[in-house]
Each structure stands twice: as C-alpha cells, then as structure tokens.
C-alpha positions as CSV (number, residue, x, y, z in Angstrom):
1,X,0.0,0.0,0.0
2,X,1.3,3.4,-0.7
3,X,0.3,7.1,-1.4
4,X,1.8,10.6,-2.1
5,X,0.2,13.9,-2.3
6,X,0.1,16.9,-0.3
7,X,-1.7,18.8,2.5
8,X,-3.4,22.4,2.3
9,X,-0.2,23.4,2.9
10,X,1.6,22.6,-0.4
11,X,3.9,20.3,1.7
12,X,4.7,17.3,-0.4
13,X,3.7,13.7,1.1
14,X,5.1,10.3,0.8
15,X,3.9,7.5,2.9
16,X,3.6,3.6,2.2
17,X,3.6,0.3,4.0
18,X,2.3,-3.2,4.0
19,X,1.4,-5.4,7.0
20,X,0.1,-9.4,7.2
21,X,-2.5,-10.7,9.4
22,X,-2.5,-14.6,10.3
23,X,-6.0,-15.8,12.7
24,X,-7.2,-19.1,13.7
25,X,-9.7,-19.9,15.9
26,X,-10.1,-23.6,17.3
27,X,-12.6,-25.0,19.3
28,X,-11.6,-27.5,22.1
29,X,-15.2,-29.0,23.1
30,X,-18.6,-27.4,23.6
31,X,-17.4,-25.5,26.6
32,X,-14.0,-24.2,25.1
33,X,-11.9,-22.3,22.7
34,X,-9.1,-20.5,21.7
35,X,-8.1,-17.9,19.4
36,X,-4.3,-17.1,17.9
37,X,-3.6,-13.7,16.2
38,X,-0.1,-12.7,14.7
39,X,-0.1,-9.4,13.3
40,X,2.8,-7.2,11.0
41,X,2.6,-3.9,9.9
42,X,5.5,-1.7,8.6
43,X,5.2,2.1,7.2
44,X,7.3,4.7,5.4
45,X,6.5,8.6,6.0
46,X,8.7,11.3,4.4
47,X,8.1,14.7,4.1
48,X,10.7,17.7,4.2
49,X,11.9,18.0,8.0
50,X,10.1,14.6,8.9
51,X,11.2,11.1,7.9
52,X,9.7,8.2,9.9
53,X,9.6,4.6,9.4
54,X,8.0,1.9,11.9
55,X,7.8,-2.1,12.2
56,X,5.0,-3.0,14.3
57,X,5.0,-6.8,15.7
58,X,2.1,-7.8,17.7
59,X,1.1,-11.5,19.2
60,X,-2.3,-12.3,20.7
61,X,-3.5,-15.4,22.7
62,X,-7.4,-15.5,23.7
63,X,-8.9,-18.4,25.4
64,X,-13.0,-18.8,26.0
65,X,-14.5,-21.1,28.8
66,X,-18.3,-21.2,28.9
67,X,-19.4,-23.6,31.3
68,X,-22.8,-24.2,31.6
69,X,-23.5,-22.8,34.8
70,X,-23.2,-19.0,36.1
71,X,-19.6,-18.2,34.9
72,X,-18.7,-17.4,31.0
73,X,-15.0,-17.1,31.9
74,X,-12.3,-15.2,29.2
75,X,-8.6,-14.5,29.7
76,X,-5.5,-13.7,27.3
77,X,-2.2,-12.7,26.5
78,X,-1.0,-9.8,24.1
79,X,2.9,-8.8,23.2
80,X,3.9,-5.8,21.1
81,X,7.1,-4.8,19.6
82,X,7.4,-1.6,18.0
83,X,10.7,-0.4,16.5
84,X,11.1,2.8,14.6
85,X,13.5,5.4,13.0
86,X,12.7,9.2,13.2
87,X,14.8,12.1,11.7
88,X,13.2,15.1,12.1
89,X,14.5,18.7,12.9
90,X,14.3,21.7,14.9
91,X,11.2,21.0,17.8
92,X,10.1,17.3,16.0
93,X,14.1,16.0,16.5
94,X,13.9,12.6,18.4
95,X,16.1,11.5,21.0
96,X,16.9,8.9,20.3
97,X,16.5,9.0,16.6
98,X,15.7,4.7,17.0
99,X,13.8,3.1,19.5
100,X,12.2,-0.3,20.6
101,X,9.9,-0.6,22.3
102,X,7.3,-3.9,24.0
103,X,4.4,-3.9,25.8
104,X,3.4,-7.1,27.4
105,X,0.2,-7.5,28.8
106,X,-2.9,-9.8,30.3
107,X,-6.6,-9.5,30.9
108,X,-9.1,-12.0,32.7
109,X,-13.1,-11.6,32.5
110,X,-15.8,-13.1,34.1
111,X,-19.1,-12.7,33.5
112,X,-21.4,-14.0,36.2
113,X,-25.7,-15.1,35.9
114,X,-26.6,-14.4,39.2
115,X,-30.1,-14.9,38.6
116,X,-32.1,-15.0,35.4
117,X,-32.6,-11.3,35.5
118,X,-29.4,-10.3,36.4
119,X,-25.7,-10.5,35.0
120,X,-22.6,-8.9,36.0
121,X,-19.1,-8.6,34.6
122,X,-16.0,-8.2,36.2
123,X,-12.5,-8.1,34.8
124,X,-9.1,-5.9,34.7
125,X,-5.5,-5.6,32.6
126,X,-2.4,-6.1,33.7
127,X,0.2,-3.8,31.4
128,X,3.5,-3.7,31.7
129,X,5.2,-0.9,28.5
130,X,8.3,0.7,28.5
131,X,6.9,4.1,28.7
132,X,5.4,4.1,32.3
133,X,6.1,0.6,33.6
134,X,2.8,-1.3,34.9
135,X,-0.5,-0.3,34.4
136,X,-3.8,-1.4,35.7
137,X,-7.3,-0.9,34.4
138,X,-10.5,-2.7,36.2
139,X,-13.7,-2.9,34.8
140,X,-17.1,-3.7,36.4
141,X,-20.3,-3.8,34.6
142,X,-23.9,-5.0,35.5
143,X,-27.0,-5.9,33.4
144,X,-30.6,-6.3,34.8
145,X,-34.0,-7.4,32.7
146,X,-36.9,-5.0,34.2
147,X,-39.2,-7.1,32.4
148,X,-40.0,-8.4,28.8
149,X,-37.5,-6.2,26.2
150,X,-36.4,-3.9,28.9
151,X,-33.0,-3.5,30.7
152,X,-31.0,-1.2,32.4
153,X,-27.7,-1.8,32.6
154,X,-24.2,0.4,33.7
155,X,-20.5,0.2,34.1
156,X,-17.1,1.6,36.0
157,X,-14.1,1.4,34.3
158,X,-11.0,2.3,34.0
159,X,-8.6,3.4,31.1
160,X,-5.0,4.7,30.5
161,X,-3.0,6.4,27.6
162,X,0.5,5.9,27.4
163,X,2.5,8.7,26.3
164,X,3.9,8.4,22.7
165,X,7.5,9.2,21.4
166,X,6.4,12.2,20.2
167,X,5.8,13.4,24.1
168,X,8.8,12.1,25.8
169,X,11.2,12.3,22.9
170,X,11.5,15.4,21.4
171,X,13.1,18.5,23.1
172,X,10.5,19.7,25.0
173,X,8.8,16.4,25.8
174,X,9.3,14.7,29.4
175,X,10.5,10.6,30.0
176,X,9.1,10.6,32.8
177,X,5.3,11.3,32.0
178,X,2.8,9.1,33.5
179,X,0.0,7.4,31.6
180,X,-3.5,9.5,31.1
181,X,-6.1,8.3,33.5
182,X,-9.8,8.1,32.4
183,X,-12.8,6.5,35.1
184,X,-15.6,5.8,33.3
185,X,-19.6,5.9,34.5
186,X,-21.5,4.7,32.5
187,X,-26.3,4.2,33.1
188,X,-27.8,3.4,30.4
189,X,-31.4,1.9,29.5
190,X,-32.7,-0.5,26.6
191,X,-36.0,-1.4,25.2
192,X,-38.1,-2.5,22.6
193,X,-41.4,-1.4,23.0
194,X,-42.9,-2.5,19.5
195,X,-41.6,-5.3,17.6
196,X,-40.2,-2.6,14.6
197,X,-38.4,0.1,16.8
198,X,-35.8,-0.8,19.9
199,X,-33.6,2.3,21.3
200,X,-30.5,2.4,23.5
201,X,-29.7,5.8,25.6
202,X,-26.9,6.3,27.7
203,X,-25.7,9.1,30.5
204,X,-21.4,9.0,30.5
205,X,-19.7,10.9,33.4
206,X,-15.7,10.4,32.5
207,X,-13.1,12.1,35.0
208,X,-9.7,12.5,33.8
209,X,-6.5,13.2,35.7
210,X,-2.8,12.9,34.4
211,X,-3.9,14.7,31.2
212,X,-0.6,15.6,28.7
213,X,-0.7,19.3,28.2
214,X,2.7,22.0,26.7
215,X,3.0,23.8,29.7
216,X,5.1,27.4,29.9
217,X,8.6,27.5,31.5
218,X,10.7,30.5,32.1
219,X,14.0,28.9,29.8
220,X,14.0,28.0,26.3
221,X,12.0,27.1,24.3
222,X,9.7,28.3,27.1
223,X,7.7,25.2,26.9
224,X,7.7,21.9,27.8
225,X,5.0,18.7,27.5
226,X,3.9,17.7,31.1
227,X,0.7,15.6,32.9
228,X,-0.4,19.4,33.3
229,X,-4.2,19.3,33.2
230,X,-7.4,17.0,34.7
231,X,-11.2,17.5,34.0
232,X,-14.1,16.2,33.1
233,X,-16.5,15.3,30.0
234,X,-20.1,14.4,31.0
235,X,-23.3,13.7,28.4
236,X,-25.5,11.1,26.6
237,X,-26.2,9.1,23.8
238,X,-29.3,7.8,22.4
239,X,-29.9,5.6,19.2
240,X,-32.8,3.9,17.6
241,X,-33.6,1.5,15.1
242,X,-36.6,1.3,13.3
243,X,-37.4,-1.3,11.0
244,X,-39.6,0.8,8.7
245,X,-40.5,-2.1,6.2
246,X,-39.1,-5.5,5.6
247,X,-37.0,-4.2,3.3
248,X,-35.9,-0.6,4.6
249,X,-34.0,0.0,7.8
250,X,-33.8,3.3,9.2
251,X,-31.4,3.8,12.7
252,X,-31.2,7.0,14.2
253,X,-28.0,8.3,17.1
254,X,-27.7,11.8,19.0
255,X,-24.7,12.6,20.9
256,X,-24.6,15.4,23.6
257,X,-21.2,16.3,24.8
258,X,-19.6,18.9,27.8
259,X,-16.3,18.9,28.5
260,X,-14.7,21.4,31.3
261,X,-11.1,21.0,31.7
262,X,-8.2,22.8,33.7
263,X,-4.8,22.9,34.5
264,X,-3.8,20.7,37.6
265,X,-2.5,22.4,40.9
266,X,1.4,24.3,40.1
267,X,0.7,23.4,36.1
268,X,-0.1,26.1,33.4
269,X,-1.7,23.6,30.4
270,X,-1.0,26.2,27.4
271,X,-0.6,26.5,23.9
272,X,1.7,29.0,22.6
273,X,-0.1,31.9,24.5
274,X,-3.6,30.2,24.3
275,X,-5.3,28.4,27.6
276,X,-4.5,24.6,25.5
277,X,-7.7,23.2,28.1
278,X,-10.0,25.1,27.1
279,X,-9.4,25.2,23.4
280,X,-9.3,21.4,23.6
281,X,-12.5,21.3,25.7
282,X,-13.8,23.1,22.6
283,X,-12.3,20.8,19.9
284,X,-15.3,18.7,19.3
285,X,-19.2,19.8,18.8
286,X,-22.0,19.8,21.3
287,X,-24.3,18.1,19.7
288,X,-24.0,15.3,17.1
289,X,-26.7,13.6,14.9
290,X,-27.1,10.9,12.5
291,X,-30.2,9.2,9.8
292,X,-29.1,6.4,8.7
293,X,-31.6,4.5,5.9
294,X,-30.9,1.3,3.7
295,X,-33.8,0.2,1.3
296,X,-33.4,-2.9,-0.4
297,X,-34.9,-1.8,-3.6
298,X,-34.7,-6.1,-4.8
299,X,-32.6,-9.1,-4.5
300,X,-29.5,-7.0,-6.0
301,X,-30.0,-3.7,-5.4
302,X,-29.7,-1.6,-2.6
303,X,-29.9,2.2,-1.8
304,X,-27.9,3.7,1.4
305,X,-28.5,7.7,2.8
306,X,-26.7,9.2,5.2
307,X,-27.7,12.5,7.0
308,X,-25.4,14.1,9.1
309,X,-25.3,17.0,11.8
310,X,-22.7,18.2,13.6
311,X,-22.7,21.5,15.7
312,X,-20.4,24.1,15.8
313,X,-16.7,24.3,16.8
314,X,-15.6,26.7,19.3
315,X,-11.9,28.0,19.5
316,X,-10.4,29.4,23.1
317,X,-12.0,33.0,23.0
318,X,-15.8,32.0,22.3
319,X,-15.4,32.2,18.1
320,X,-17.2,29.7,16.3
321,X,-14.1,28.5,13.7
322,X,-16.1,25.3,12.7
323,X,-19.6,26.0,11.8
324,X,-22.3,23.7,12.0
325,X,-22.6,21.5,8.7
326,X,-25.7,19.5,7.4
327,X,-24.4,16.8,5.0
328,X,-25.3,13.6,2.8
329,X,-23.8,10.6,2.0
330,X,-26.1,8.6,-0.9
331,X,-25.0,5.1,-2.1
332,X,-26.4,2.8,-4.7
333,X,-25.0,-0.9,-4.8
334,X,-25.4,-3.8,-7.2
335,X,-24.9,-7.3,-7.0
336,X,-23.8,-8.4,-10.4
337,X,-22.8,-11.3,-9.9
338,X,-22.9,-13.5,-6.9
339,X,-19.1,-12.8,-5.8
340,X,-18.9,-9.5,-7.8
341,X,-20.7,-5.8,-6.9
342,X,-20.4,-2.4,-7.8
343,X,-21.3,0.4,-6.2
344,X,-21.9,4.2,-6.8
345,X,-21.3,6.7,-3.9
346,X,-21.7,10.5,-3.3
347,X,-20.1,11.9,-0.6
348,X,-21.0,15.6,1.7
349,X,-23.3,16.4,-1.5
350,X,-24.7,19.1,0.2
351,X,-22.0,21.6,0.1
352,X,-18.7,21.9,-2.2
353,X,-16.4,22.0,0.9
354,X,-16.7,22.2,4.5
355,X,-14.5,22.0,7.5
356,X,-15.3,19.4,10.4
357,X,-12.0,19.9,12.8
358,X,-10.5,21.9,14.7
359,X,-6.9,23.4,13.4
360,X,-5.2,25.8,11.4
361,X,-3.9,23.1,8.8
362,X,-7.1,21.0,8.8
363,X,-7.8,20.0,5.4
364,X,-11.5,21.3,4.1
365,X,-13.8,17.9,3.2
366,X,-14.7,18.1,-0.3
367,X,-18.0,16.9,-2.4
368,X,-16.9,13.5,-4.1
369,X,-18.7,11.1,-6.2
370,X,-16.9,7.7,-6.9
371,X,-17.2,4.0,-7.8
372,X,-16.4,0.9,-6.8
373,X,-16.0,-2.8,-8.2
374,X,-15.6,-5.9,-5.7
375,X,-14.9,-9.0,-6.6
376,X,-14.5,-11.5,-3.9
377,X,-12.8,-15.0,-5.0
C-alpha cells in the first residue's frame, strides 16, 4: 500500500507500508476455545523536515470457557514490539533518533448469571510498556432485565493512555510522564417497545487526571509537554432503530457532549499563549446527529443515505471556527454477480467543501462522487 500527495499546505507527502494478518480460531469441546492472532505492519513517512519509518510486531493469545452454569469465563495474553526510525529537525528532533519498544500484557473476565434477570461482569488488565512501567485498568459492569424487552444496565471502568515518542522524545517532551487516567460511569437503558423500533440511551460521566498538556517554562524554548491538566467530559447518547418495512432500515443516534477541563495544581496547560484546556474542551461539537436509511430496492440492489449533523466548533476565546454543517452521503450498490458488486457513492453532497476539525492546517472535506467494483474470489 502506498500514497503521495500533499496537505493544504503545499507540503509534499510520501507514505507507504504493507502489513500481514494470520488468525485461527479452534474450538476444544462445547465449553472451550481459543483464538491465535499474529499481526505485521511496517510504514514509510517522508516529508521535508520529517522522515519516519516503523515495524510493528504484535502477538495475541485469547482463550473462552463457557461452562454451563453461572460463569462465562475469558482471559488472554498480548505482546507488542514496535521499532522505529525518526529524523526530524528543529522541535520534531527525536532522541533517540531509533527506538524499541514492547508492551506485554494480560486481561481476565468473568461474567457471572446471578439470577435469570441479572448478570454482571467483572475483569481488569495487567500492562506492563516501556513508557510508564505497569498499568492497571479494572472494569465492572452489570445488566438487569426489568421485564419483557427492557433492561437497564451500567458500568465503571478504568482506562490509561500511554504517552507516545512524540511526548517524551523530542526537546520539550518529558520521559518521565505518566500514563493518562480516564474512570468511566456509564447508566444506560434498553427497550423495545414494538416489535419494529428498539432504542439504547446512555448518561457518560468520565473524570480525567494525568492529562498531557505543553505547559510554559521560564528557559527555552519556554515550553515543555507535562501531565499538566485533569477535568471532566459528562453527556448522553441515544440511538434507535426502526425497522420501517421489511426491506428498509432506518437507525437513528444523537450525541450530547460537555467537557470542562483545567490545569492541575502548580501546572499552566498552554498552547503558545492560548489556555491549550479550554481550546481542547472546545475541539469537538455539542451536539452530534445521524439518519441512517438502507432500502433494499430487490434481491441486487440496494440504496444507502446518510444525514449528518454536527454542531459548531468553538476555538479558546468564544469564536465559532467550525460551523455547524448538514451533509449527505447517498450510495447505490449492485450485486452483479454472486461474488462480484459495484457500487456508486456521493459523498458531503450538500456543500462543495466544509471544515469538520479543529486546526489551522485542517484540510476542508470536499463533495466527491466515486465508484467501486468488488470481486471476492
């Protein structure tokens, strides 16, 4: 696989790679099985000031016991290698310019029947990377049928980030950054009260702490990256799916997002003058909708639409930078032949170009139209 071409910028572009995936699966008896995943994946990126190439090697052991009985039992084993070469210049230099690095880790779940209305799962992952040393996320969830098609559920768990080459490496960065910390609360409710429409909606609470901010120092280059800010995101999430006709499928998901974020006690999280927590806290939209519809038309053909909305985009000082967009994705497939389709797709029809991120060298999204051919064999 490669590509070239160049960013809104005029910088020029070069970046390929390949990778192989090998998976089997094997099951021992009716109560147990195993999975086996060997993974590859090397890529080339060269642009002026910026060469990078990386060899990725990852192995992955899973093993399934399902008794019958109250415990559905999973555990596994996952190593990673990743080696790479960076020669940048200026800020982006690496030190050192090559580095391997592994990440060895374990995870066990159970999920327990406790009775025939409720179910809970517990579990947690053992990590140990070269990067922060060992890491430990826990997870806890529970699931309980209020009656026929109708369950509330919820969930505590915990997450980490690492921090990445570019953080600890570079001039600025720190090597001894700990890992971002996420605790997850999750409530959510489930039901289908007719036989054509179910819906799922969620309330998220996430608290944050260790977060990777620049932060100003008083010597050059008068920044430096630190764990300099904590906070919080808080919201919910509703979808539905209504099955309009036998043949047409319509699923519907909102998204309400708040995110408040500050610098920790003695830290200043910044970004070249700006407050860098509140223009992140800004970085994605409010509000987020999607219609999704697929009408089989017959046996071979099938038509796909897409609505989206997504609110605007705020930038540190109140200024909407991003503005809200409305856009449409249609698609038309055929089925040729029984191994062989094509398809027909516009893309963000609605406007010639928009913007949908945050940035000052954030490419616009252009209207496309394009098709496809697959032939499976």
């Amino acid at each position: 696989d490669n590509a070239h071409g160049s960013n809104n910028t005029g910088v020029n572009t070069h970046y390929y790679g390949g990778n192989l995936l090998y998976r089997q699966t094997r099951n021992l008896n009716q109560e147990s099985s195993y999975t086996i995943q060997a993974y590859w994946d090397y890529t080339e990126l060269e642009q002026p000031g910026f060469d990078e190439s990386r060899d990725t090697l990852d192995f992955d052991f899973q093993y399934n016991y399902d008794p019958v009985g109250m415990h559905d039992l999973v555990w596994g084993l996952n190593y990673r290698y990743i080696g790479d070469h960076v020669v940048a210049a200026g800020v982006l230099s690496h030190n050192p310019v090559e580095r391997e690095d592994t990440i060895v880790s374990a995870f066990l779940q159970d999920e327990l029947t406790l009775s025939d209305s409720l179910q809970v799962i517990l579990g947690g992952k053992v990590e140990e990377n070269d990067f922060t040393g060992g890491e430990f996320q826990p997870n806890a969830r529970f699931s309980y049928q209020l009656g026929d098609q109708k369950t509330l559920w919820g969930g505590i768990s915990k997450a980490v980030r690492v921090p990445t080459r570019l953080e600890s490496d570079i001039p600025s960065g720190d090597k001894t950054l700990n890992a971002e910390e996420l605790i997850a609360y999750e409530l959510g409710y489930r039901a289908q009260p007719v036989d054509t429409f179910s819906f799922d909606t969620v309330l998220f609470l996430h608290d944050y702490e260790q977060l990777i901010f620049f932060e100003s120092i008083a010597a050059p280059p008068f920044f430096q990256v630190a764990n300099a800010a904590e906070g919080k995101s808080w919201g919910l999430e509703f979808s539905g799916r209504w099955q309009a006709r036998p043949n047409w499928l319509v699923d519907v998901t909102y998204t309400f997002t708040q995110m408040r974020l500050e610098a920790r006690d003695d830290h200043t999280a910044i970004l070249f003058g700006a407050n860098q927590a509140t223009v992140t806290e800004r970085s994605d939209p409010a509000n987020r909708a999607t219609i999704f519809s697929r009408l089989d038309l017959n046996e071979r053909t099938e038509f796909d639409a897409i609505l989206r909305y997504a609110d605007n985009i705020y930038a540190g000082g109140g200024t909407a930078v991003v503005p809200s967009y409305v856009e449409l994705d249609l698609g038309l497939t055929f089925k040729l032949q029984e191994n062989v389709d094509l398809e027909l797709a516009g893309r963000n029809l609605l406007d010639s170009h928009h913007r949908e991120v945050l940035g000052a060298g954030s490419n616009e999204i252009q209207r496309s139209v394009h098709g496809t051919v697959t032939w499976k064999f």
